[in-house]
Biopython code that builds the backbone (N, CA, C, O; Angstrom):
import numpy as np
from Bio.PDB.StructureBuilder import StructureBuilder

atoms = [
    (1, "UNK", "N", (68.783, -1.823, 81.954)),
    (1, "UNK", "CA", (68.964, -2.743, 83.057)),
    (1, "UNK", "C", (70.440, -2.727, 83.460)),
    (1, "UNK", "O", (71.234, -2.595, 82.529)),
    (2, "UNK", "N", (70.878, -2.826, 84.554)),
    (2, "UNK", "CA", (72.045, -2.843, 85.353)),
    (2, "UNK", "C", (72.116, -3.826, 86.137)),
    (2, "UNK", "O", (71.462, -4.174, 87.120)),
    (3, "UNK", "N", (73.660, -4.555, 85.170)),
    (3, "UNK", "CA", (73.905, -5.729, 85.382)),
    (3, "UNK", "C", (75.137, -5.708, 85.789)),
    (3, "UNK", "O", (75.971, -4.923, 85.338)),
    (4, "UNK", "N", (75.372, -6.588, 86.697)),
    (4, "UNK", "CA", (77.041, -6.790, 87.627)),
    (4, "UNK", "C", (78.188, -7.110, 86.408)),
    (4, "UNK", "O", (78.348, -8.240, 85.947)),
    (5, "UNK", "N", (78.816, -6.135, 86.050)),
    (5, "UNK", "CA", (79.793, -6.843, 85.125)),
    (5, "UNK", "C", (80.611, -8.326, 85.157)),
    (5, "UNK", "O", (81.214, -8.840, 84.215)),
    (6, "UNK", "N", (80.411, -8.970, 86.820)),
    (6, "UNK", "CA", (81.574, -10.004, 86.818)),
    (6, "UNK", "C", (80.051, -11.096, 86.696)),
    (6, "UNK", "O", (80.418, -12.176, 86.234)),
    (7, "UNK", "N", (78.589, -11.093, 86.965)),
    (7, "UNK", "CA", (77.715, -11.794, 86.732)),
    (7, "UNK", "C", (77.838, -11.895, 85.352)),
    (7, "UNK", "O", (77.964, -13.003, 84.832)),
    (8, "UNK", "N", (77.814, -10.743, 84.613)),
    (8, "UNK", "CA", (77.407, -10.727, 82.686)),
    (8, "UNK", "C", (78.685, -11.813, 82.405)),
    (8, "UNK", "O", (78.518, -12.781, 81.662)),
    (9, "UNK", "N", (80.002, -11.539, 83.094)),
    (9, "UNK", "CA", (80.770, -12.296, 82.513)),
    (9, "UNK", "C", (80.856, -13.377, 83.077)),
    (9, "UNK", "O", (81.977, -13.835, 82.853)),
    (10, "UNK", "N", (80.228, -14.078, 83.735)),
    (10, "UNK", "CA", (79.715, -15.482, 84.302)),
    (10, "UNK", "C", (78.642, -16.053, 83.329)),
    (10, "UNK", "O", (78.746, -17.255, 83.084)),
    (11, "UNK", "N", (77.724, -15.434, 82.795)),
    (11, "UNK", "CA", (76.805, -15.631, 81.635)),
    (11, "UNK", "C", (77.622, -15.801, 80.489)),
    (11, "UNK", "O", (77.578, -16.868, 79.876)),
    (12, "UNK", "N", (78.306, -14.948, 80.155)),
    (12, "UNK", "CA", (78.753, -15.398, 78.940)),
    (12, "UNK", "C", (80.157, -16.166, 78.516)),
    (12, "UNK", "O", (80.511, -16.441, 77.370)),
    (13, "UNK", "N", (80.865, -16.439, 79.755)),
    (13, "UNK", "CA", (81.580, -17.424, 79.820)),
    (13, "UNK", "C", (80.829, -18.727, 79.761)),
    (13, "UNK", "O", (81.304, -19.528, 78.955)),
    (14, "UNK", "N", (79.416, -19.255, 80.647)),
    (14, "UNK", "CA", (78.809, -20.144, 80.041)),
    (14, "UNK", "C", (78.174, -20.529, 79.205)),
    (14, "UNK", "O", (78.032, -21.708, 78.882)),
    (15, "UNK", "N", (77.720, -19.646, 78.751)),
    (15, "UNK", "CA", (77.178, -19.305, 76.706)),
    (15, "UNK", "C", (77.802, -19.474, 76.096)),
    (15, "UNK", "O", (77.308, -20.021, 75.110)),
    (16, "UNK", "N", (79.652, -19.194, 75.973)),
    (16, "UNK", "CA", (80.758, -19.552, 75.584)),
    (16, "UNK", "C", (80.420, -21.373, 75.167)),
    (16, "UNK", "O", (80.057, -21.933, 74.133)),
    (17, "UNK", "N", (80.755, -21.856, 76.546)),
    (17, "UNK", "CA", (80.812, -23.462, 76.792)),
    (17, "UNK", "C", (79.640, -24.049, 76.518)),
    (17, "UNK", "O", (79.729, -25.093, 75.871)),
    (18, "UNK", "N", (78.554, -23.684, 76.823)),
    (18, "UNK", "CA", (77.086, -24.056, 76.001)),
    (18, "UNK", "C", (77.099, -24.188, 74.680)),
    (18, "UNK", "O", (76.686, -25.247, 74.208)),
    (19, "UNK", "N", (77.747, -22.763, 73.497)),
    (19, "UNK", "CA", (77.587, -22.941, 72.367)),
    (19, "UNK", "C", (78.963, -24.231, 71.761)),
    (19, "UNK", "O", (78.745, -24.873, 70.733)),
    (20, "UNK", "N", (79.959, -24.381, 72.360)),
    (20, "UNK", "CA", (80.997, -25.006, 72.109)),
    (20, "UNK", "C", (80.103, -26.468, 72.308)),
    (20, "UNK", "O", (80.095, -27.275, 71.378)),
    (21, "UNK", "N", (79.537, -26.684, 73.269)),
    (21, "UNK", "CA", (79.155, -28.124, 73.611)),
    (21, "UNK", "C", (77.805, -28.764, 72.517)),
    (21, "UNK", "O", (77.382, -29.878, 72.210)),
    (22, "UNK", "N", (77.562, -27.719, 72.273)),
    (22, "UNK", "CA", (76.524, -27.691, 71.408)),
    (22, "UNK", "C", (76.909, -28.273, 69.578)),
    (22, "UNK", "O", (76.616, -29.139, 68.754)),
    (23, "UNK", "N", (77.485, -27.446, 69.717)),
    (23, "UNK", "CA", (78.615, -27.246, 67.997)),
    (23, "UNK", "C", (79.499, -28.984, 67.864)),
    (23, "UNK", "O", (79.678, -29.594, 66.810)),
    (24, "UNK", "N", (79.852, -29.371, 69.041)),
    (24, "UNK", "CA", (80.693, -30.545, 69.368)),
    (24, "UNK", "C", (79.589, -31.685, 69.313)),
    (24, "UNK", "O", (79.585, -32.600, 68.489)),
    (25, "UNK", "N", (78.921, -31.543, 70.031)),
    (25, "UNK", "CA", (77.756, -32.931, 69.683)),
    (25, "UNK", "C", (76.743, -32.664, 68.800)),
    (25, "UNK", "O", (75.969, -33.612, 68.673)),
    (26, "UNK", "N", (76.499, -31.742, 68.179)),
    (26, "UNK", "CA", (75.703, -31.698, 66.968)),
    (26, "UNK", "C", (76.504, -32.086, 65.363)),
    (26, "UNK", "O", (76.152, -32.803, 64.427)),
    (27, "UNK", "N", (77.730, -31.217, 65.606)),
    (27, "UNK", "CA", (78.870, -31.173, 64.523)),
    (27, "UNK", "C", (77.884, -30.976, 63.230)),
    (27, "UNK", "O", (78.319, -31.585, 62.252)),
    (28, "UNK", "N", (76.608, -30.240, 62.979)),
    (28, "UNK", "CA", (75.588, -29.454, 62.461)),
    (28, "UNK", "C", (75.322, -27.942, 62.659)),
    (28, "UNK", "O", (74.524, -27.485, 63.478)),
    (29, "UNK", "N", (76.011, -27.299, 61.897)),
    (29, "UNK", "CA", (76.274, -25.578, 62.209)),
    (29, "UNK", "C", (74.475, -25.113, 62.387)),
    (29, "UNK", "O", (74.111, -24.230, 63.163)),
    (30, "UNK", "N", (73.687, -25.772, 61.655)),
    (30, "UNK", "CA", (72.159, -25.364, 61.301)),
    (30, "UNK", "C", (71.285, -26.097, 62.285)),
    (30, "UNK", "O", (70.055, -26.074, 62.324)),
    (31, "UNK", "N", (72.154, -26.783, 63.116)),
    (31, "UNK", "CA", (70.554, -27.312, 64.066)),
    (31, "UNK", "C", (70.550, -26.500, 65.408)),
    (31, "UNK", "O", (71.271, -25.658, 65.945)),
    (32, "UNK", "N", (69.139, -27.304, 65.743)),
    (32, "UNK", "CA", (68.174, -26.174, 66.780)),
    (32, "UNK", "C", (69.078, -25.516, 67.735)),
    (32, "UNK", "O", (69.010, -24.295, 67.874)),
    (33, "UNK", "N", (70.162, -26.423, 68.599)),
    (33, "UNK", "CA", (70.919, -26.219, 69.583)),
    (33, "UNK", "C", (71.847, -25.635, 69.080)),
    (33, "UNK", "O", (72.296, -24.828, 69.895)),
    (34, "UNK", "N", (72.556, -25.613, 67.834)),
    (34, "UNK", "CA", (73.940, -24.714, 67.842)),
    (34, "UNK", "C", (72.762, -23.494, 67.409)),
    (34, "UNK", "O", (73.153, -22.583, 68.140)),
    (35, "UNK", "N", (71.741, -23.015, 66.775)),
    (35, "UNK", "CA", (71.482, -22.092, 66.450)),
    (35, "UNK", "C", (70.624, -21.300, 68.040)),
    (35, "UNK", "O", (70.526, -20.086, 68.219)),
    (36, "UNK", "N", (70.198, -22.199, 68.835)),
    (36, "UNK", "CA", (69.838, -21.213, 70.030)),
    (36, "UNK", "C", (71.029, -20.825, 71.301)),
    (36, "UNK", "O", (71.137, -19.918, 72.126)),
    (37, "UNK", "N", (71.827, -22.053, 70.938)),
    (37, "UNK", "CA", (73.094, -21.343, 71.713)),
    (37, "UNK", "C", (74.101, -20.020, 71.103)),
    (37, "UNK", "O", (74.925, -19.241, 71.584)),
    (38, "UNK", "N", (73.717, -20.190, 70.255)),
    (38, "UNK", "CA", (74.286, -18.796, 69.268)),
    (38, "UNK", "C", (73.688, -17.604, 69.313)),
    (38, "UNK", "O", (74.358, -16.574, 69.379)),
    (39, "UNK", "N", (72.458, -17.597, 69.284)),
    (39, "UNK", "CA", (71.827, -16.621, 70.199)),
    (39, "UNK", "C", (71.800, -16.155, 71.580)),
    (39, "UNK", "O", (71.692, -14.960, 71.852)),
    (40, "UNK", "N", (71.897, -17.091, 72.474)),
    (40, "UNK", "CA", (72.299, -16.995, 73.773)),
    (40, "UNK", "C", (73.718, -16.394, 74.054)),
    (40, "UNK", "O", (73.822, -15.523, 74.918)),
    (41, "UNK", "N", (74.825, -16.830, 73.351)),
    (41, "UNK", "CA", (75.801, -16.433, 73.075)),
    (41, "UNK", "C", (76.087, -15.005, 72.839)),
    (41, "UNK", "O", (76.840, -14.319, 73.530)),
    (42, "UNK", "N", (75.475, -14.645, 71.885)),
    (42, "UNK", "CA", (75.375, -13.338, 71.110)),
    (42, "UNK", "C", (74.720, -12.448, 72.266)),
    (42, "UNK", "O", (75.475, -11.527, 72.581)),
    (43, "UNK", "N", (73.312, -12.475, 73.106)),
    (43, "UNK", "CA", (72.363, -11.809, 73.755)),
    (43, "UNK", "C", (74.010, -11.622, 75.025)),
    (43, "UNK", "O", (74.631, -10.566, 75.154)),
    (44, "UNK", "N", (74.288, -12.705, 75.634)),
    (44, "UNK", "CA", (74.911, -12.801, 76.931)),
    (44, "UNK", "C", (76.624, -11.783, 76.198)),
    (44, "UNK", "O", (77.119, -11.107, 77.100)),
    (45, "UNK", "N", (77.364, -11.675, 74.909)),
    (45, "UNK", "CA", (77.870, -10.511, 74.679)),
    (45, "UNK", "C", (77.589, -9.356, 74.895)),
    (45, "UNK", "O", (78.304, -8.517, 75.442)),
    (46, "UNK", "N", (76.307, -9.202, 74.394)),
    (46, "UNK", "CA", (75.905, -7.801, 74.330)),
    (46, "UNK", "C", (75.853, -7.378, 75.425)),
    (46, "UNK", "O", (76.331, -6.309, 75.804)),
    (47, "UNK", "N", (75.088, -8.405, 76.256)),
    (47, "UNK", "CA", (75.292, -7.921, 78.152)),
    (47, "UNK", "C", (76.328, -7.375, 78.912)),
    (47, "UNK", "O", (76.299, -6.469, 79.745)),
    (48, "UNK", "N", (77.634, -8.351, 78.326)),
    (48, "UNK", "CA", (78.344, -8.090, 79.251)),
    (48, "UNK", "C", (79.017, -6.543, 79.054)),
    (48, "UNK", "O", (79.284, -5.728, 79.936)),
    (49, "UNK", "N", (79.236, -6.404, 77.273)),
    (49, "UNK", "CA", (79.676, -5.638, 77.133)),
    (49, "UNK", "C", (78.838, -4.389, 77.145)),
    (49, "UNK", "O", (79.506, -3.534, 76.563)),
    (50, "UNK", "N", (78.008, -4.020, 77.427)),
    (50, "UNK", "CA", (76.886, -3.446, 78.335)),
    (50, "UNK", "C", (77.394, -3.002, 79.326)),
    (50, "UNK", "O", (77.852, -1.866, 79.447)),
    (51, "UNK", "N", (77.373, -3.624, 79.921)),
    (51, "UNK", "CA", (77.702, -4.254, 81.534)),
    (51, "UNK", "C", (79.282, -3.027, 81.850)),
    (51, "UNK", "O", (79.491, -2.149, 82.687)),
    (52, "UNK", "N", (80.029, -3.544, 80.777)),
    (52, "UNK", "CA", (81.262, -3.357, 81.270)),
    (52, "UNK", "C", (80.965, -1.265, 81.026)),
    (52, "UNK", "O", (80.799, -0.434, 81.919)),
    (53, "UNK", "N", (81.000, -1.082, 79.759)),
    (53, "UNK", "CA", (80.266, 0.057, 79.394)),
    (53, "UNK", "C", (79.799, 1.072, 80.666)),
    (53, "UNK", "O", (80.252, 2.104, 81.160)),
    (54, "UNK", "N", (78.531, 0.113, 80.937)),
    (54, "UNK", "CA", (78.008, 1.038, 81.961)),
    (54, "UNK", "C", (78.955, 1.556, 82.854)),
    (54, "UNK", "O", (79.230, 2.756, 82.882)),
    (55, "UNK", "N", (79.484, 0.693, 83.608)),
    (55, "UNK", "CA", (80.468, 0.667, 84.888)),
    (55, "UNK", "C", (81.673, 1.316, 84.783)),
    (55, "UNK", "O", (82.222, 1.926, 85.701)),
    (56, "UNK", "N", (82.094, 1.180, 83.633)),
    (56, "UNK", "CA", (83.813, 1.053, 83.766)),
    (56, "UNK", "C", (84.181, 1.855, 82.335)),
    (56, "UNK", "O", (85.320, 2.194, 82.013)),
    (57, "UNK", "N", (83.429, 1.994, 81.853)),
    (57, "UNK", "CA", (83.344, 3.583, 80.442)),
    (57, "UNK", "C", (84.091, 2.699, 79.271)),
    (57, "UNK", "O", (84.406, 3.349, 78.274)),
    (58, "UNK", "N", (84.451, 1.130, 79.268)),
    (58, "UNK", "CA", (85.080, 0.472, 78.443)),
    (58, "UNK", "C", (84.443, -0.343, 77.609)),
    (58, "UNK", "O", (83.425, -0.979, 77.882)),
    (59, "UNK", "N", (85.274, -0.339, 76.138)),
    (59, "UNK", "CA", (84.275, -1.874, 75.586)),
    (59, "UNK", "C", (85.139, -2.778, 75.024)),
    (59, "UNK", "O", (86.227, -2.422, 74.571)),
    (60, "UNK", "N", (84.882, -3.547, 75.014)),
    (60, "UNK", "CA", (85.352, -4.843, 74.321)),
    (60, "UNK", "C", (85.675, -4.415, 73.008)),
    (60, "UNK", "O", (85.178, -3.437, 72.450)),
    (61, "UNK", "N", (86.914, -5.531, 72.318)),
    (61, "UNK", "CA", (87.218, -4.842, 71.087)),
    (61, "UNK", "C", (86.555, -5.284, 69.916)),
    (61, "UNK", "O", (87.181, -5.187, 68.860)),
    (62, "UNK", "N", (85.801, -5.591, 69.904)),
    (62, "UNK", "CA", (84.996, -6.437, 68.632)),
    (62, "UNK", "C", (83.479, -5.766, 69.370)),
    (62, "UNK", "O", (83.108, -5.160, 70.375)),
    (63, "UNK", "N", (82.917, -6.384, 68.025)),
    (63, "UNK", "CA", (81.886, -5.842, 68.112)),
    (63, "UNK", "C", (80.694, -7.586, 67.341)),
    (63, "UNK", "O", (81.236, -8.528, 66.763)),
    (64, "UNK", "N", (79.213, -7.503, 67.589)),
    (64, "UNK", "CA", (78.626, -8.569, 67.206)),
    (64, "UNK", "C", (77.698, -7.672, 66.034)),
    (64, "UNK", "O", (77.110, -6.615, 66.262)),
    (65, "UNK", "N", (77.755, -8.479, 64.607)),
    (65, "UNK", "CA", (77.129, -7.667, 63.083)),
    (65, "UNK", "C", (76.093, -8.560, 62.935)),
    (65, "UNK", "O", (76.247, -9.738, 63.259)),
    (66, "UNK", "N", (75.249, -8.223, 62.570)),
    (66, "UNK", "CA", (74.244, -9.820, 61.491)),
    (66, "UNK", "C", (74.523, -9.875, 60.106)),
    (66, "UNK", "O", (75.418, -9.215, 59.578)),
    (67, "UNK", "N", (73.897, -10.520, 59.613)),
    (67, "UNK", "CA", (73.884, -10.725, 58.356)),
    (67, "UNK", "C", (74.285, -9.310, 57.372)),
    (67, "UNK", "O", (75.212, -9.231, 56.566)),
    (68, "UNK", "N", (73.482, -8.468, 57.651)),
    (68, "UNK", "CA", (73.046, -7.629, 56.835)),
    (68, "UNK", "C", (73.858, -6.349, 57.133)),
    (68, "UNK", "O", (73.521, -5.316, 56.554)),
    (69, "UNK", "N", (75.180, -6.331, 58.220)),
    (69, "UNK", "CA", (75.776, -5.659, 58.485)),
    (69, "UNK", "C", (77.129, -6.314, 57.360)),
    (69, "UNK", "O", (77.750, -5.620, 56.554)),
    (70, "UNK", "N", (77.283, -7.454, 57.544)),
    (70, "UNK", "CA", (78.255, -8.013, 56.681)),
    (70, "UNK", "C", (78.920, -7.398, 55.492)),
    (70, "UNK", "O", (80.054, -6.989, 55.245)),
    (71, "UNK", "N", (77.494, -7.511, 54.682)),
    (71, "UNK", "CA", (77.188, -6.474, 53.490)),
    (71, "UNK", "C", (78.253, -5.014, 53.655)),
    (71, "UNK", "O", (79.256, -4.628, 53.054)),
    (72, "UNK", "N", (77.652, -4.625, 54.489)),
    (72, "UNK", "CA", (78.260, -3.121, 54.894)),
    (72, "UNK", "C", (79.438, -3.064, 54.866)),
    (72, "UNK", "O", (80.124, -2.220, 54.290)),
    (73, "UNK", "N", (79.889, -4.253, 55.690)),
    (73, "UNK", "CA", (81.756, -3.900, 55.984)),
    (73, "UNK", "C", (82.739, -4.452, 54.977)),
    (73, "UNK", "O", (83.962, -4.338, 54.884)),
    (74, "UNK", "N", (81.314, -5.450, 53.834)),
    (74, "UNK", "CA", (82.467, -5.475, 52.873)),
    (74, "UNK", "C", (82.585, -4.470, 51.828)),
    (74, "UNK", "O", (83.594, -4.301, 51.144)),
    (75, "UNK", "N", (81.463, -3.790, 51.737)),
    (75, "UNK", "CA", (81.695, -2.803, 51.078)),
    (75, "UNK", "C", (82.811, -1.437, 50.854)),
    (75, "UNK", "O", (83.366, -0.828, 49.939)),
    (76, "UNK", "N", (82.664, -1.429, 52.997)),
    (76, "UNK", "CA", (83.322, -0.564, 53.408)),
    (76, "UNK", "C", (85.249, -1.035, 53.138)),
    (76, "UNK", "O", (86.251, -0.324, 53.079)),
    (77, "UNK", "N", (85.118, -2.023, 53.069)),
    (77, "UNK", "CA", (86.483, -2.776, 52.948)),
    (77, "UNK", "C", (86.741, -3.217, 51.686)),
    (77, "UNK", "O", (87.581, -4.100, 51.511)),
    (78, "UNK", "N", (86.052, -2.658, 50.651)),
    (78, "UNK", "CA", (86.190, -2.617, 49.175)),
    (78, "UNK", "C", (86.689, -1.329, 49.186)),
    (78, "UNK", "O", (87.895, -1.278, 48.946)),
    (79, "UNK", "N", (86.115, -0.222, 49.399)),
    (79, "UNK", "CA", (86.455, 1.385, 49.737)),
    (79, "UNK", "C", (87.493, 1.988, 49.898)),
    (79, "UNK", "O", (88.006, 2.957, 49.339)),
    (80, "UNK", "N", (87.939, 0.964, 51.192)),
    (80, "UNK", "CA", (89.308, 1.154, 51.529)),
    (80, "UNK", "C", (90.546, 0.740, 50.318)),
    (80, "UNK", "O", (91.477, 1.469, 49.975)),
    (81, "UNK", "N", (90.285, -0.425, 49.890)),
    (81, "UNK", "CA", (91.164, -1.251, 48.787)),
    (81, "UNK", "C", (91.258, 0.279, 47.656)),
    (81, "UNK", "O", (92.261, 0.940, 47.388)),
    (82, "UNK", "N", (90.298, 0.416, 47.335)),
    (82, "UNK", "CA", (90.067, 1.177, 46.045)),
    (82, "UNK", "C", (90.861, 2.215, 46.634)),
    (82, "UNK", "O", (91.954, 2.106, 46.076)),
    (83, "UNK", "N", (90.918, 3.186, 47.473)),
    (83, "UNK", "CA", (91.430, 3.616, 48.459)),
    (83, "UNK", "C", (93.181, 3.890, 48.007)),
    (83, "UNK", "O", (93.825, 4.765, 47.428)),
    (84, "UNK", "N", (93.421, 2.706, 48.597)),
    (84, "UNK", "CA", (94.591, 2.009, 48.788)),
    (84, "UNK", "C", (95.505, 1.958, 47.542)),
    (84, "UNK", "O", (96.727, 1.937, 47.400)),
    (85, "UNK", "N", (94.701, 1.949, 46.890)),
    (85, "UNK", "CA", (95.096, 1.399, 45.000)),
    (85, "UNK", "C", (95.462, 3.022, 44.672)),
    (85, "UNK", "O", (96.634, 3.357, 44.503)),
    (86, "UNK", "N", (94.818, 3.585, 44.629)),
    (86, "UNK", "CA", (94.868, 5.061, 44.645)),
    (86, "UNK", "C", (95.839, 5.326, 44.913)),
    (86, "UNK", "O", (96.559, 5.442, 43.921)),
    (87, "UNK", "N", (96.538, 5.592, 46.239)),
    (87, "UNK", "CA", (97.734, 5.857, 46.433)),
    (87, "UNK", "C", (99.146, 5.393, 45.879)),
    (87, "UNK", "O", (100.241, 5.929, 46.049)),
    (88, "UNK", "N", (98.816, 4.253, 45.173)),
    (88, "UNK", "CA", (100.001, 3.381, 44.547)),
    (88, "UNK", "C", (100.664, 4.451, 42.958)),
    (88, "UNK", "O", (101.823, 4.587, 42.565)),
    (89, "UNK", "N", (99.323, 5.048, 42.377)),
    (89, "UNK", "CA", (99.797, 5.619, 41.372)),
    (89, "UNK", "C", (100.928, 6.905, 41.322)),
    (89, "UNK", "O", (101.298, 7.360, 40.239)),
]
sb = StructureBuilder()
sb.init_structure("model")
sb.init_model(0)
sb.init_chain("A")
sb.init_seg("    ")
for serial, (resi, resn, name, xyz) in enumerate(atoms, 1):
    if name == "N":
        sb.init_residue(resn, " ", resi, " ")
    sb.init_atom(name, np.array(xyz, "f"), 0.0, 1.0, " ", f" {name:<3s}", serial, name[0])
structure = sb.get_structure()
């Protein structure tokens, strides 16, 4: 799907302020509203940076992981340490 990059970033500037408003009057990281604005949040990233991608051959500098990517990068960032240590000798 091909989406207007300055629309995606109209979406997720208000997904931004949705999940903030959410997080602020719940002040509950686990309820319904901070957890579906967090999704909304997350979906309206991926868009934009999509978005931008398509159009403009660029991406944003971060990237969005789940859970189970977490895992991965700490591993990968154990790797590096060990790595790192290595060179000290």
């Amino acid at each position: 799907m091909d989406i207007d990059p300055r629309a995606a970033l109209d979406r997720f500037i208000e997904a931004l302020t949705t999940h903030y408003e959410a997080v602020v009057s719940t002040q509950d990281p686990e309820s319904p509203a901070v957890l579906r604005a967090s999704e909304v949040l997350e979906e309206s990233f991926v868009a934009y940076d999509d978005s931008l991608f398509t159009h403009y051959d660029a991406d944003l500098p971060f990237d969005v992981y789940d859970d189970d990517d977490e895992d991965e990068v700490d591993d990968d960032l154990e790797d590096l340490d060990d790595d790192d240590s290595d060179d000290d000798d």
